[in-house]
C-alpha positions in Angstrom: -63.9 52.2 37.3 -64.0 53.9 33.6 -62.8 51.4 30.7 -62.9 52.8 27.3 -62.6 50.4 23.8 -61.3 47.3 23.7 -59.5 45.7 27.2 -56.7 43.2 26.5 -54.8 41.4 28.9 -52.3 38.7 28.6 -53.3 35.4 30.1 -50.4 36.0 32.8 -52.1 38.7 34.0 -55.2 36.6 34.9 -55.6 37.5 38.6 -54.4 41.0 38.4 -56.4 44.7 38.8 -56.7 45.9 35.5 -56.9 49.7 35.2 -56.8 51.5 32.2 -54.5 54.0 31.7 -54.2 54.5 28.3 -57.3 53.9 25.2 -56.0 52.3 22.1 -52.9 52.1 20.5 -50.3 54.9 19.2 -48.8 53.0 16.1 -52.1 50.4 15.3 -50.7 49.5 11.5 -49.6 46.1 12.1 -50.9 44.2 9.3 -51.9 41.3 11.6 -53.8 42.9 14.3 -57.6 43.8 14.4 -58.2 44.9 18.0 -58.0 48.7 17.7 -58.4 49.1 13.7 -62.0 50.5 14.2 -61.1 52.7 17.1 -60.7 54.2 19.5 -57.9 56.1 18.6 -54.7 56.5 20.5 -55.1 58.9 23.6 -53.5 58.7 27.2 -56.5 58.8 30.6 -55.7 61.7 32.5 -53.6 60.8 35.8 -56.1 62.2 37.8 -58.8 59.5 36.7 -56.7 56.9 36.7 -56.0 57.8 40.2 -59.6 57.9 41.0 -60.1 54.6 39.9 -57.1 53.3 41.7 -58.7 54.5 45.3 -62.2 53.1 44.0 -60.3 50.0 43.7 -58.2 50.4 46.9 -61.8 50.5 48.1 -63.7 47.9 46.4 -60.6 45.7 47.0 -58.8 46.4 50.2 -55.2 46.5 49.8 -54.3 43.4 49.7 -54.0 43.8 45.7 -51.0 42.1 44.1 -50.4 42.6 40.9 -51.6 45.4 39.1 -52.3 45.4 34.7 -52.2 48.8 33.1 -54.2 48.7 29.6 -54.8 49.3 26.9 -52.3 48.4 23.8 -49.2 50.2 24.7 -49.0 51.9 27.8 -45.3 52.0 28.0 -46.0 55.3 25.5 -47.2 57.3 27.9 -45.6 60.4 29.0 -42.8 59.1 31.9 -43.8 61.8 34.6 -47.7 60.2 34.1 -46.8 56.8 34.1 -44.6 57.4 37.3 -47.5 58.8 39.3 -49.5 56.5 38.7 -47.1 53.4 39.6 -46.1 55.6 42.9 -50.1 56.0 43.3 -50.4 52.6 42.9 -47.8 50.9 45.5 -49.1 53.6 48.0 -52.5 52.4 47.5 -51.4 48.8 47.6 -48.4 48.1 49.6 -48.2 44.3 48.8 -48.2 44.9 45.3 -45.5 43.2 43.8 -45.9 43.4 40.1 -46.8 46.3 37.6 -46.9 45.5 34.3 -47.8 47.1 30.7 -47.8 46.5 26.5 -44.9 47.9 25.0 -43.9 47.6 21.7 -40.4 48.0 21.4 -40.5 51.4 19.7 -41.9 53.0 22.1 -39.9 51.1 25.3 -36.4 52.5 22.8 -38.2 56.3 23.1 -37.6 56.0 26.7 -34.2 55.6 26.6 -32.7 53.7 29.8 -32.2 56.3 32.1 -36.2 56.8 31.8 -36.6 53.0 32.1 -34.8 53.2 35.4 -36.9 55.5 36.8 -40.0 53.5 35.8 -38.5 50.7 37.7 -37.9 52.9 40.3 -41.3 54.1 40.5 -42.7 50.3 40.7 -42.8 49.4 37.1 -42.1 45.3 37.0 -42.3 43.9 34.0 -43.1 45.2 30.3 -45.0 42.5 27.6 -43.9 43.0 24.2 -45.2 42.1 20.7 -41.5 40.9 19.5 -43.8 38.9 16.6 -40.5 38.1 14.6 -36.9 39.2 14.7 -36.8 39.0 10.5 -36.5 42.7 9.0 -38.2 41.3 6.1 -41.6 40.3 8.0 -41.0 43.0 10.3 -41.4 45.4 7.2 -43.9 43.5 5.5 -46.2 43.0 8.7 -45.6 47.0 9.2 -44.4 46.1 13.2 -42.7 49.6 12.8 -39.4 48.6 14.5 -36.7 46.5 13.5 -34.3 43.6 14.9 -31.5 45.8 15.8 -34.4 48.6 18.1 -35.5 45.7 19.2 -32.5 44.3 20.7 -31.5 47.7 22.2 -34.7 48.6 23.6 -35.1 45.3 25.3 -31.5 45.2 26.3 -31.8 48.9 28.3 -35.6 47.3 29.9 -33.1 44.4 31.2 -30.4 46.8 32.4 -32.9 48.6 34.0 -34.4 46.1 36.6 -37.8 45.7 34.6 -38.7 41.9 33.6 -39.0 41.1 30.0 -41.8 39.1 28.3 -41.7 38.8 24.2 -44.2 37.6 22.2 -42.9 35.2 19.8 -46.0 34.7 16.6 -45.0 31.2 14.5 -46.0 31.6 11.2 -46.0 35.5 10.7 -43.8 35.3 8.1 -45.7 32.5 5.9 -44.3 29.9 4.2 -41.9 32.0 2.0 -39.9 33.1 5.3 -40.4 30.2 7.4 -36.9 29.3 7.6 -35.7 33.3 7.9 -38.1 33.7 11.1 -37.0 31.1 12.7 -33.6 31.9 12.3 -33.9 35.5 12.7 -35.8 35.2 15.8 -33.9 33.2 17.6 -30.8 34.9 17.2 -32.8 38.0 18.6 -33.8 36.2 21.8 -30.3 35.0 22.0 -29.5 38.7 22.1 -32.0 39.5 24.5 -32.2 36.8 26.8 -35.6 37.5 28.0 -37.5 36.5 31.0 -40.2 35.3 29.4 -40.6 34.1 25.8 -44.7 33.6 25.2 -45.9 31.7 22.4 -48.3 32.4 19.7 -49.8 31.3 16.8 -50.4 33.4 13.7 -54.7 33.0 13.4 -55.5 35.5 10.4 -58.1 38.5 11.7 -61.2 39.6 10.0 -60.9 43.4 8.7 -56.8 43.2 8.5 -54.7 43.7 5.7 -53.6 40.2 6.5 -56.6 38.9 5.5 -57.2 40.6 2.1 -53.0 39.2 1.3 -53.9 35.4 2.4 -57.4 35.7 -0.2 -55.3 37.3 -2.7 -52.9 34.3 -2.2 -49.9 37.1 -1.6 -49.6 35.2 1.7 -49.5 31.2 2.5 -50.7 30.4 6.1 -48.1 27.8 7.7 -50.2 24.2 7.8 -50.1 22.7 11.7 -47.0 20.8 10.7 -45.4 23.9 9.5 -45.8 25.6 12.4 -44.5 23.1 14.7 -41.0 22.5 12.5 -40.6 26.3 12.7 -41.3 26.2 16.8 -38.8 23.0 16.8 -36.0 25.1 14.8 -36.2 28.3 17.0 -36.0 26.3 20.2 -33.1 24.5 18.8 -31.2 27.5 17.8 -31.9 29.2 21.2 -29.1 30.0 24.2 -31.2 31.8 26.6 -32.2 31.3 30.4 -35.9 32.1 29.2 -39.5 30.7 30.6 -41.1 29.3 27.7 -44.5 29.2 28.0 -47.2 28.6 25.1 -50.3 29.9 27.4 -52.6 31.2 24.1 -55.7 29.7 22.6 -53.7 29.4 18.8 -51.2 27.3 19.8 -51.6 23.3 18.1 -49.4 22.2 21.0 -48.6 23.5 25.1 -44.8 23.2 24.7 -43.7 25.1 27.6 -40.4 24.8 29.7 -37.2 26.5 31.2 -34.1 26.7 29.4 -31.7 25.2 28.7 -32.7 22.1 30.9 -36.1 21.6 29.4 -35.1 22.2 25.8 -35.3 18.2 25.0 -38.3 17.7 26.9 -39.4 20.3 24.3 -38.4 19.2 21.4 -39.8 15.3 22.0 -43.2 16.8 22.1 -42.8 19.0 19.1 -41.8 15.9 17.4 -44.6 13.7 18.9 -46.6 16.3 17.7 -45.3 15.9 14.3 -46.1 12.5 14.2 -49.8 13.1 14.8 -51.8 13.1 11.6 -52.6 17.3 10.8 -56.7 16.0 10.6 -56.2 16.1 14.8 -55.0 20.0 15.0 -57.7 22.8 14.6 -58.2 23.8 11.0 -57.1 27.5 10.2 -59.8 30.2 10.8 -60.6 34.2 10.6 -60.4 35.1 13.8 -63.0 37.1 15.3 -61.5 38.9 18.3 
């Protein structure tokens, strides 16, 4: 098996064969985001090596394989004919395989257009993870996501149409105290629009060597205190009308408010308020994030 730079996974994908298929990350300006700032840069594995390491894990393995994680950062900007192969490769190798998933950011899933989505759901493609990080156009801009609310929506709209699951990242706090209120707001009405599968929650954590950084020491950026975070979690989930899985399955988080909606949305909401109630001495103090 070849891996190449760093190999991220979200916590979802636990139990399932990771093989690379792509080595860093075509847009890697968010403001935020450390993982790929030193390199590699951006370049897609050759489908003949990912193949070989598909057999070497058909063989290591057996074929009893499952579910099946394509890294690195944003796979779902691969060429379509590649990424097709090696899904086909895939479910031939493994034929109870029942998930294949990727990072997309929604850019790159709205290059596809949704006639190439359905052929990646054809092909085996399951279920596509996406930084959503806000639905503001302000801290969209200002965190340099390089898409916008309304790409968003549509690309995430044609991966729905399409077959292919949907799992959005939603960060709390991105857009500091000065947009608080905006984010929430914003956000939520995207997720309305998209009704997702999955919404994941995270915690903004600031990064050593990010641009993020150098704004919150140059006080052009106020991190959200652990109260402040939970009131803007508490006024998304009010404002939301979505079928999702919430889940809050990340390290950052202050609180594990997870649930289905609508019917857990209370259940939600009391612990975000019992968490309110806890003195903010009892939550982790803000840190630079290492990794």
């Amino acid at each position: 098996m070849h891996y190449e730079g760093p190999i991220y996974r979200p916590p979802s994908e636990a139990d399932s064969l990771l093989v690379q298929a792509t080595v860093g990350c075509p847009h890697n300006k968010c403001t935020f985001c450390m993982v790929y700032k030193k390199g590699p840069r951006f370049r897609v594995r050759s489908v003949k090596g990912i193949e070989a390491d598909l057999r070497e894990a058909r063989r290591s393995y057996g074929s009893r394989v499952q579910t099946l994680f394509f890294p690195a950062g944003n796979t779902i900007a691969m060429p379509v004919e590649d990424l097709i192969r090696i899904c086909s490769c895939a479910r031939s190798l493994f034929p109870e395989l029942k998930r294949i998933t990727v990072y997309g950011s929604s850019q790159y899933i709205h290059r596809k257009g949704l006639k190439n989505l359905a052929r990646l759901k054809k092909a085996g493609l399951s279920r596509i993870h996406v930084g959503l990080e806000s639905g503001d156009d302000v801290v969209l801009r200002k965190i340099k996501k390089g898409t916008h609310a309304e790409e968003q929506i549509e690309a995430g709209l044609w991966a729905r149409e399409a077959g292919i699951e949907l799992s959005v990242y939603l960060l709390l706090g991105i857009g500091g105290r000065e947009r608080t209120l905006q984010h929430a707001q914003n956000t939520a009405s995207v997720l309305n629009a998209l009704n997702p599968d999955f919404i994941r929650v995270r915690t903004f954590l600031p990064k050593q060597n990010t641009l993020m950084l150098h704004q919150i020491r140059k006080g052009e950026f106020q991190v959200l205190s652990p109260h402040e975070v939970l009131a803007e979690l508490s006024g998304i989930i009010k404002r939301l009308d979505v079928t999702s899985k919430i889940r809050s399955d990340h390290y950052t988080n202050y609180l594990d408010v997870s649930g289905d909606m609508p019917s857990d949305r209370d259940r939600m909401l009391h612990t975000i308020e019992k968490g309110l109630m806890q003195d903010e001495r009892f939550y982790r103090p803000v840190y630079v994030g290492t990794q």
